[in-house]
C-alpha positions as a LaTeX table, in Angstrom:
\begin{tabular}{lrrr}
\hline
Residue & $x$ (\AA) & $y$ (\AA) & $z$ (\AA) \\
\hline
Unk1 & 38.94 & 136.92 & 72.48 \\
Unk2 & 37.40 & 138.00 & 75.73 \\
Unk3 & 34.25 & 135.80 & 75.16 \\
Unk4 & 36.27 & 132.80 & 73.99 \\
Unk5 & 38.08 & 133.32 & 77.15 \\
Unk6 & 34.97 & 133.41 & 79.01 \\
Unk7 & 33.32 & 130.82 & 77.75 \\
Unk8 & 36.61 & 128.59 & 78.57 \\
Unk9 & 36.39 & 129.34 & 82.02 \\
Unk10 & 32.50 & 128.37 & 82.16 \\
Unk11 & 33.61 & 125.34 & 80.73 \\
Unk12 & 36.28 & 124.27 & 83.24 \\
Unk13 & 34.22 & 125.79 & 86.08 \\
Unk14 & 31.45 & 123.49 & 84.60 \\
Unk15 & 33.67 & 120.77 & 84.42 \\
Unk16 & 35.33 & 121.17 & 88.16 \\
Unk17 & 32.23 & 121.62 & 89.74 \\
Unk18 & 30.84 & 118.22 & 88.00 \\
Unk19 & 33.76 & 116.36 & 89.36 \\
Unk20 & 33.26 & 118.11 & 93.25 \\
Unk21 & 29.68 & 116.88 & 93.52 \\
Unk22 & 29.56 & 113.67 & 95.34 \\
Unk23 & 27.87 & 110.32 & 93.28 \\
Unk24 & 24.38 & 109.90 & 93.72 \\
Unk25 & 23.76 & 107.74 & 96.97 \\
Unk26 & 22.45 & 105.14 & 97.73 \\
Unk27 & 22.57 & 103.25 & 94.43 \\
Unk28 & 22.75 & 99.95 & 95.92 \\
Unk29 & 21.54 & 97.73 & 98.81 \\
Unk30 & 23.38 & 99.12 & 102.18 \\
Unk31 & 24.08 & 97.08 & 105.26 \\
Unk32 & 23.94 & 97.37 & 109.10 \\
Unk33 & 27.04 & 95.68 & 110.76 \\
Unk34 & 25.85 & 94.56 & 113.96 \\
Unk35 & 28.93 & 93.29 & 115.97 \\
Unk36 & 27.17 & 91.59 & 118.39 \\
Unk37 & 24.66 & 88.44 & 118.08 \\
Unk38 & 21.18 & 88.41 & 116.93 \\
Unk39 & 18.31 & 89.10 & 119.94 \\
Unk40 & 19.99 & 91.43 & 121.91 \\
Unk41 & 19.76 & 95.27 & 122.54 \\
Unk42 & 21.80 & 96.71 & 119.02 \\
Unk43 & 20.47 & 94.16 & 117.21 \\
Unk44 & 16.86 & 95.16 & 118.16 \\
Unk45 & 17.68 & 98.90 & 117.77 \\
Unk46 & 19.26 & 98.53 & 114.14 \\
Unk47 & 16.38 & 96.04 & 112.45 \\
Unk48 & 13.84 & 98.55 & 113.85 \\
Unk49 & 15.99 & 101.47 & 111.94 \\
Unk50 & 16.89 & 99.04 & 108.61 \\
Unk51 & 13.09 & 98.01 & 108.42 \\
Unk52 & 12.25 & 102.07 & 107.90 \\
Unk53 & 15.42 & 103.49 & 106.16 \\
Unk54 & 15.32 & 101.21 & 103.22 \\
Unk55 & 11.91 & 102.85 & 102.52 \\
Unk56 & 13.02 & 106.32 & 102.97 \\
Unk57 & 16.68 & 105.52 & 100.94 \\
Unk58 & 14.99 & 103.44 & 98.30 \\
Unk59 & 17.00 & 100.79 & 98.60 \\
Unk60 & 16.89 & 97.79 & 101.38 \\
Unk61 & 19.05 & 98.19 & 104.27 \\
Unk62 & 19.99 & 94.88 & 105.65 \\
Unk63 & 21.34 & 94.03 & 109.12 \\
Unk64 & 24.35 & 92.09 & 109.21 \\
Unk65 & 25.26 & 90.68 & 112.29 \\
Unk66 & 29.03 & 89.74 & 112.87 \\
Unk67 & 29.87 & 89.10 & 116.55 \\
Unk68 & 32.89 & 88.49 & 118.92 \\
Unk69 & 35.57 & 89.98 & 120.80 \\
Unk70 & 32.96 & 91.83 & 122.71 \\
Unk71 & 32.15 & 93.39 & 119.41 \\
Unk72 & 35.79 & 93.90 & 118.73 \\
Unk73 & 35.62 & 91.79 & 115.12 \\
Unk74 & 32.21 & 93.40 & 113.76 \\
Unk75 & 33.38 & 96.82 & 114.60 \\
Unk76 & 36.77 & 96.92 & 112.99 \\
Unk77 & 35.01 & 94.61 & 110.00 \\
Unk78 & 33.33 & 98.01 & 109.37 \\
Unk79 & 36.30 & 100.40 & 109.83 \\
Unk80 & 37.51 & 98.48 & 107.41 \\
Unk81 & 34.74 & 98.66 & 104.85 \\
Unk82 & 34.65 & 101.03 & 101.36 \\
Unk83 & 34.28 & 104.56 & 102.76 \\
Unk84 & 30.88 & 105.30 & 100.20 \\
Unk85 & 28.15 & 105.13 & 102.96 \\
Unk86 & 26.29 & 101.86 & 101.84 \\
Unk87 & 28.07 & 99.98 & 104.77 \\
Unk88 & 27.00 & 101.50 & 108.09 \\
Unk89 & 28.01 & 100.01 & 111.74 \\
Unk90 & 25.90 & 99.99 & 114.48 \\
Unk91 & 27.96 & 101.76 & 117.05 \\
Unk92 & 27.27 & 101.63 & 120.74 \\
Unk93 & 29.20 & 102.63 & 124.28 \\
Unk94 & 30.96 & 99.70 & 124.79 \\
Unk95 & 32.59 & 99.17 & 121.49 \\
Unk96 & 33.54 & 103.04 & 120.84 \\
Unk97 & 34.50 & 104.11 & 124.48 \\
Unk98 & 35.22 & 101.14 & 126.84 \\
Unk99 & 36.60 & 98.48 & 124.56 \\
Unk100 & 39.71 & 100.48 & 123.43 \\
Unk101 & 40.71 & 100.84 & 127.29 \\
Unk102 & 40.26 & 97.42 & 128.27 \\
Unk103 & 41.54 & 94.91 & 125.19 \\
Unk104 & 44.69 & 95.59 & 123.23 \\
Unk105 & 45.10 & 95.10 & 119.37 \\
Unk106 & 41.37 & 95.94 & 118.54 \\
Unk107 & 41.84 & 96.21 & 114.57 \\
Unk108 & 40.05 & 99.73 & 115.05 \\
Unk109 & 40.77 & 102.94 & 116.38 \\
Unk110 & 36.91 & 104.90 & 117.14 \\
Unk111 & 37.83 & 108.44 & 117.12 \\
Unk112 & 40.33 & 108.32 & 114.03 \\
Unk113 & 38.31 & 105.46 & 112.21 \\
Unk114 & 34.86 & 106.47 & 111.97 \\
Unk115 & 32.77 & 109.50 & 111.40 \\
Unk116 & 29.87 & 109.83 & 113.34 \\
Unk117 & 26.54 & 109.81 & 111.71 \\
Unk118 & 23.83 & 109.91 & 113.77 \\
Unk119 & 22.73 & 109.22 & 117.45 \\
Unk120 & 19.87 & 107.01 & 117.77 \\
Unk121 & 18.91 & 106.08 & 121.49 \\
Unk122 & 20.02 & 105.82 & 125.36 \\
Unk123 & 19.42 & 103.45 & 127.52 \\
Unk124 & 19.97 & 102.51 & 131.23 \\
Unk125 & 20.90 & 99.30 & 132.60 \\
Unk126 & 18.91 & 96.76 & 134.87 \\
Unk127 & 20.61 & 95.11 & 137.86 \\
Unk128 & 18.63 & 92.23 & 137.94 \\
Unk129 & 18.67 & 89.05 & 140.03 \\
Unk130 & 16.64 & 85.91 & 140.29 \\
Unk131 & 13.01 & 85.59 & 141.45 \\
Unk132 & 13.91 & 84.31 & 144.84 \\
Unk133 & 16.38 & 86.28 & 145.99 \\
Unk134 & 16.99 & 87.71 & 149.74 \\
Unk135 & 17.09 & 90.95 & 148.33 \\
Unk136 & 14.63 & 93.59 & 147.14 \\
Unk137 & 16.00 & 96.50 & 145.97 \\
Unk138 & 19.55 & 98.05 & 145.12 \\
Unk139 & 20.52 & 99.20 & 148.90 \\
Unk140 & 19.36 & 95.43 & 150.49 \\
Unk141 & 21.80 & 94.36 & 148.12 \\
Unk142 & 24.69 & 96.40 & 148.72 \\
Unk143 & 23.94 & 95.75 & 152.30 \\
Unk144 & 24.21 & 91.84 & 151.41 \\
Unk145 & 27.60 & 92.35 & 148.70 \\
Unk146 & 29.14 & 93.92 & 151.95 \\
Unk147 & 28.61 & 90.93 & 153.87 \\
Unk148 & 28.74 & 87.69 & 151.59 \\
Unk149 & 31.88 & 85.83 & 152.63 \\
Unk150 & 33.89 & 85.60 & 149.13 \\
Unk151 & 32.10 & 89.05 & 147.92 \\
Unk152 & 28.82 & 89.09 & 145.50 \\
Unk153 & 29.31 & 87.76 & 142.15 \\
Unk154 & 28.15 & 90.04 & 139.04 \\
Unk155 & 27.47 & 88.72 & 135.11 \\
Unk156 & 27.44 & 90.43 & 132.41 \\
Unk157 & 27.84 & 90.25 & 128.52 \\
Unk158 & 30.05 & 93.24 & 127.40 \\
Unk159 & 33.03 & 96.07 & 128.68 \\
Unk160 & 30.81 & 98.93 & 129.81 \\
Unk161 & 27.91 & 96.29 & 131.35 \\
Unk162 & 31.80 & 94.81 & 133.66 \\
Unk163 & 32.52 & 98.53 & 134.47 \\
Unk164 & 29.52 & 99.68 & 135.39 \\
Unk165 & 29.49 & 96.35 & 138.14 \\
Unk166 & 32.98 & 97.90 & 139.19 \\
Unk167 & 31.32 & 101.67 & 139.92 \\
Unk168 & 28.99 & 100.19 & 142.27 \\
Unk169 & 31.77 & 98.08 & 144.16 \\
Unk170 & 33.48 & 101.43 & 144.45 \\
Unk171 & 30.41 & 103.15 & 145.52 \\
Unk172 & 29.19 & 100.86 & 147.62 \\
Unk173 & 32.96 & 100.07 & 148.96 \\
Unk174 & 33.21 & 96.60 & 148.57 \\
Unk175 & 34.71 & 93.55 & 146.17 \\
Unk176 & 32.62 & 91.65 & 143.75 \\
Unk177 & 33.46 & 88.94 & 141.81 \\
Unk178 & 32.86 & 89.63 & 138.06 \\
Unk179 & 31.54 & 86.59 & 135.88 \\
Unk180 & 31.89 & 87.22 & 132.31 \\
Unk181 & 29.03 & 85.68 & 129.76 \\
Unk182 & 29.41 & 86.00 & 125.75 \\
Unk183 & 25.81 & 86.13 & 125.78 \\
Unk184 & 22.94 & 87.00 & 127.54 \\
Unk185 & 20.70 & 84.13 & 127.27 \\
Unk186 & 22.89 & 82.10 & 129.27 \\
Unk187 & 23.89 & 84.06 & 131.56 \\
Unk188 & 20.16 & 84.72 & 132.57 \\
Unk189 & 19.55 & 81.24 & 133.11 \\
Unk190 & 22.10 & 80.70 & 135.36 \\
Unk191 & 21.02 & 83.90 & 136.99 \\
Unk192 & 17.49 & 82.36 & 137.36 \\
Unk193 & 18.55 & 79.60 & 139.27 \\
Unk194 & 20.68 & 81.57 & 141.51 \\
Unk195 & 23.73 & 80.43 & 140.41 \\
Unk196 & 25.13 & 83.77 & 140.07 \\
Unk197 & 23.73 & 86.87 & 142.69 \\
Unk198 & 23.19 & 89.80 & 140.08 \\
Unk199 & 23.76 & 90.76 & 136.31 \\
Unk200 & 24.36 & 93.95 & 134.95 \\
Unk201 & 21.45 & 93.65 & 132.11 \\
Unk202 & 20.04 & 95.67 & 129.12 \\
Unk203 & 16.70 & 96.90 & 129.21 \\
Unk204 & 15.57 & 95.08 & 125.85 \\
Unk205 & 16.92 & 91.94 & 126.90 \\
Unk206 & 15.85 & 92.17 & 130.18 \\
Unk207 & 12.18 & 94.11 & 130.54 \\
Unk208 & 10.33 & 91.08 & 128.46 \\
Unk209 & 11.86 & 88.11 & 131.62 \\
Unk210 & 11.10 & 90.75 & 134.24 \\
Unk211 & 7.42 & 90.81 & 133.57 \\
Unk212 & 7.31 & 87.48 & 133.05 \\
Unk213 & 8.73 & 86.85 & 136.73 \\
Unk214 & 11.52 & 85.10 & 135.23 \\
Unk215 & 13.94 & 87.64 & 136.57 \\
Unk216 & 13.75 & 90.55 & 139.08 \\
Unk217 & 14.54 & 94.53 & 139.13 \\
Unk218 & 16.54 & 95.91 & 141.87 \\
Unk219 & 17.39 & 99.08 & 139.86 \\
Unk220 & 17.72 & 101.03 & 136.74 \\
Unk221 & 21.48 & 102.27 & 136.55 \\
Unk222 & 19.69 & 106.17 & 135.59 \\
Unk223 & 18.36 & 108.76 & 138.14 \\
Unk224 & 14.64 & 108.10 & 136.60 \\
Unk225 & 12.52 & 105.42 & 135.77 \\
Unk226 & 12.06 & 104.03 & 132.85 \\
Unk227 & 8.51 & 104.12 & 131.47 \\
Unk228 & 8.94 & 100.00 & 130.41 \\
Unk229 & 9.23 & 99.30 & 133.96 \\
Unk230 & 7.78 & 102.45 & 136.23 \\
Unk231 & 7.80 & 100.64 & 139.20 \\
Unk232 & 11.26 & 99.58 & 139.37 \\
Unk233 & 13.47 & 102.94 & 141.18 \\
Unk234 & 16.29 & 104.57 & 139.72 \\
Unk235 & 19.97 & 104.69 & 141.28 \\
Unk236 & 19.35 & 108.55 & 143.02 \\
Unk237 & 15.93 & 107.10 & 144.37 \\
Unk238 & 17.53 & 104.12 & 145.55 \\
Unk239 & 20.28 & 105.94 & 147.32 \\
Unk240 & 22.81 & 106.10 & 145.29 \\
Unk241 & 22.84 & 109.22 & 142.88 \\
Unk242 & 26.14 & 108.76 & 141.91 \\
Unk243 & 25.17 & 105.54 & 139.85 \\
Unk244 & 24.45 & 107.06 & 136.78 \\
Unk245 & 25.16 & 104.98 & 133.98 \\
Unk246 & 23.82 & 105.06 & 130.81 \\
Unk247 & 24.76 & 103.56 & 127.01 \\
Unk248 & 23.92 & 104.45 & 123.30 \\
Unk249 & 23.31 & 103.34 & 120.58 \\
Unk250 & 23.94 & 105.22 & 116.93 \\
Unk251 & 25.30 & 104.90 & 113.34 \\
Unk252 & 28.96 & 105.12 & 112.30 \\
Unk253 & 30.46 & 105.08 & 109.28 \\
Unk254 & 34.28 & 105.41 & 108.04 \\
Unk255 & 36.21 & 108.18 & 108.52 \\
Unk256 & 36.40 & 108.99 & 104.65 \\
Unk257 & 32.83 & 108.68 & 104.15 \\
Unk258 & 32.16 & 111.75 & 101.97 \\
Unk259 & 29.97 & 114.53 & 104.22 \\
Unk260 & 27.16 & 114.62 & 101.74 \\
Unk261 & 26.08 & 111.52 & 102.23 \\
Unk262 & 26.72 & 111.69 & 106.21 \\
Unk263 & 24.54 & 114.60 & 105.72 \\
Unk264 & 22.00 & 112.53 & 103.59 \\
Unk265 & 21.86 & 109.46 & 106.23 \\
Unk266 & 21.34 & 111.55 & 109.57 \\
Unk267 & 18.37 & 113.56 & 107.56 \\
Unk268 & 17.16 & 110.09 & 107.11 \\
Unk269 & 17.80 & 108.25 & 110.27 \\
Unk270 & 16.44 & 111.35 & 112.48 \\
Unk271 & 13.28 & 111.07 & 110.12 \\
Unk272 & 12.86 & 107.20 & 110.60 \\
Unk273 & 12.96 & 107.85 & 114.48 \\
Unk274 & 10.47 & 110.90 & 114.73 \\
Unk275 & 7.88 & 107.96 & 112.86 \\
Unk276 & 5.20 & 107.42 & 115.15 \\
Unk277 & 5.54 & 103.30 & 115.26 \\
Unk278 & 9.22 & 103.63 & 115.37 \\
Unk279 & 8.63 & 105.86 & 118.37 \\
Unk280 & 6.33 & 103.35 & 120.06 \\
Unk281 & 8.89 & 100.91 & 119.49 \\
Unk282 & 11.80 & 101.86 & 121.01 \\
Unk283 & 9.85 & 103.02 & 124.12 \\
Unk284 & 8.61 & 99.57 & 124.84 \\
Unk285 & 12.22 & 97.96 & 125.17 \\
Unk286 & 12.95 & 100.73 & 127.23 \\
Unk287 & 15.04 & 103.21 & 124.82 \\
Unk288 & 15.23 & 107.16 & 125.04 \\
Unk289 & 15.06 & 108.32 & 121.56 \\
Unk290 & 17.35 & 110.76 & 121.13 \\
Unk291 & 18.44 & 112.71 & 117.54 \\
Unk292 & 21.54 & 114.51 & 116.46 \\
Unk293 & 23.80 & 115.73 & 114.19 \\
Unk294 & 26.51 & 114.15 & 113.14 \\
Unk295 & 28.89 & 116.41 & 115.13 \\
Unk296 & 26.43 & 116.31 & 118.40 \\
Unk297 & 27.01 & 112.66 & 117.88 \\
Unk298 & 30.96 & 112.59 & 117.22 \\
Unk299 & 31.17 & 114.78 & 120.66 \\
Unk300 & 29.05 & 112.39 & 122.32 \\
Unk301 & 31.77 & 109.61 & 121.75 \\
Unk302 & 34.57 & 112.02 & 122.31 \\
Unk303 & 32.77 & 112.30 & 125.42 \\
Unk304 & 32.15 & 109.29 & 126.97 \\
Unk305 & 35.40 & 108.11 & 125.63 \\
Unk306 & 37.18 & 110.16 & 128.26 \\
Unk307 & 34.71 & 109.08 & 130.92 \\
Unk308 & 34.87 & 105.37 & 130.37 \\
Unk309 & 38.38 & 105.65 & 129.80 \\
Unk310 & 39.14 & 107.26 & 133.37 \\
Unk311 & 37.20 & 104.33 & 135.05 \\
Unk312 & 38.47 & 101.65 & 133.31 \\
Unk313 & 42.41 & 103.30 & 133.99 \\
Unk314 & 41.30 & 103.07 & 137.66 \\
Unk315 & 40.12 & 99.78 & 138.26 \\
Unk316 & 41.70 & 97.36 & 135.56 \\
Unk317 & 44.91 & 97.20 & 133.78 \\
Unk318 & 44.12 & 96.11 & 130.10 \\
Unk319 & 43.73 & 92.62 & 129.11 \\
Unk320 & 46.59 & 90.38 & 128.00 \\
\hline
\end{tabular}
């Protein structure tokens, strides 16, 4: 009776542990929501990633790109999608800690709706402005914002880009008129012709018009430079230390997202960005790779959620 007993509790122990262990993953095509356009900074960031996880996942990793809202529609599109792992959303500063502060209704909530996966890079900002300018670097402009009748006007292309234009008015202690652009490409025309005084840019989409003389570099929004660009100064070496203002880039997926395969697609996204060419990459449009866990990267949101949140309660009420 004892063994009968015995082997009944193997059985069900068998049979409970078989029904614990997660399905095997991948074991189908996954995706990369992108909730901005093609040809800008995250969309860079995740093809490099896609091209080199589908190899390492054996199975292709597209890139999906579904912009808007300030990446508002492609960011709750993947809160929204089947918790299994094979749907994967690019998330970045903007969408996860400025966005809820600054637009109501967003269809997503960041810290209850996603899990984080895996951190992928940092970046500063440019403040750029156009070839001709009467300014040179980041203090000859706040010397000229101070004194333009009407104040300075500022582009840029998403939430943290428009608060990181307010810091500097309050650093510099002056008024600036912001100039929203759903895209970069047009706002960096208008910027070349001087239609517009300054633009708070990303490195990718900025370095490649910068060294074509299509745009120039008053400043990197970091307190180093960036090895893209080593002769354009940081904030602390251009006098203002206290304009430190970087974003990041990483991969989210939702909240119920079983933790084996979180596990399984940080192992692999931390492997795809210690490749050599993947390295070399990322470095050239200006990027600081930078790895994680999935709970370093969680607290990293957490994070800058609170910061970005604090500035944007301070300078703007949210948007109608």
């Amino acid at each position: 009776m004892r063994h009968f007993i015995a082997l009944l509790t193997l059985i069900f122990w068998i049979g409970g542990n078989a029904v614990a262990q997660p399905a095997a993953f991948p074991t189908k095509p996954l995706r990369i929501v992108v909730p901005n356009a093609a040809g800008g900074g995250t969309d860079a960031f995740a093809r490099v990633v896609a091209a080199k996880l589908g190899d390492q996942l054996g199975q292709s990793v597209i890139v999906e790109n579904k912009p808007g809202a300030q990446g508002g529609i492609g960011t709750a599109f993947g809160a929204k999608s089947a918790p299994d792992g094979h749907t994967m959303t690019l998330a970045f500063t903007s969408t996860f800690a400025v966005n809820p502060f600054v637009h109501k209704d967003l269809g997503y909530d960041p810290l209850k709706d996603f899990a984080g996966v895996a951190l992928g890079v940092t970046q500063p900002y440019l403040i750029v402005t156009y070839p001709d300018a009467p300014y040179n670097s980041l203090q000859e402009f706040a010397d000229f914002a101070r004194k333009k009748t009407g104040g300075a006007t500022f582009a840029s292309t998403s939430s943290q880009t428009e608060l990181i234009g307010v810091l500097f008015q309050t650093i510099v202690k002056t008024k600036m008129l912001y100039i929203p652009y759903k895209n970069a490409t047009t706002a960096v025309v208008e910027l070349s012709r001087g239609d517009i005084d300054v633009m708070v840019a990303s490195l990718p989409s900025a370095i490649p018009l910068v060294k074509a003389g299509k745009l120039k570099a008053l400043a990197v929004t970091g307190n180093k430079r960036v090895e893209a660009l080593p002769d354009v100064k940081g904030a602390a070496e251009s006098g203002f230390p206290e304009f430190e203002a970087k974003g990041w880039y990483g991969i989210a997926v939702p909240a119920a997202t079983p933790q084996a395969v979180i596990q399984k697609l940080n192992q692999h996204i931390n492997l795809v960005l210690a490749m050599p060419d993947v390295k070399a990459s990322l470095v050239a449009a200006g990027f600081d790779i930078e790895t994680s866990t999935p709970e370093g990267f969680t607290a990293l949101i957490k994070q800058d959620y609170q910061r970005w949140g604090a500035v944007a309660k301070q300078q703007r009420s949210v948007q109608p």
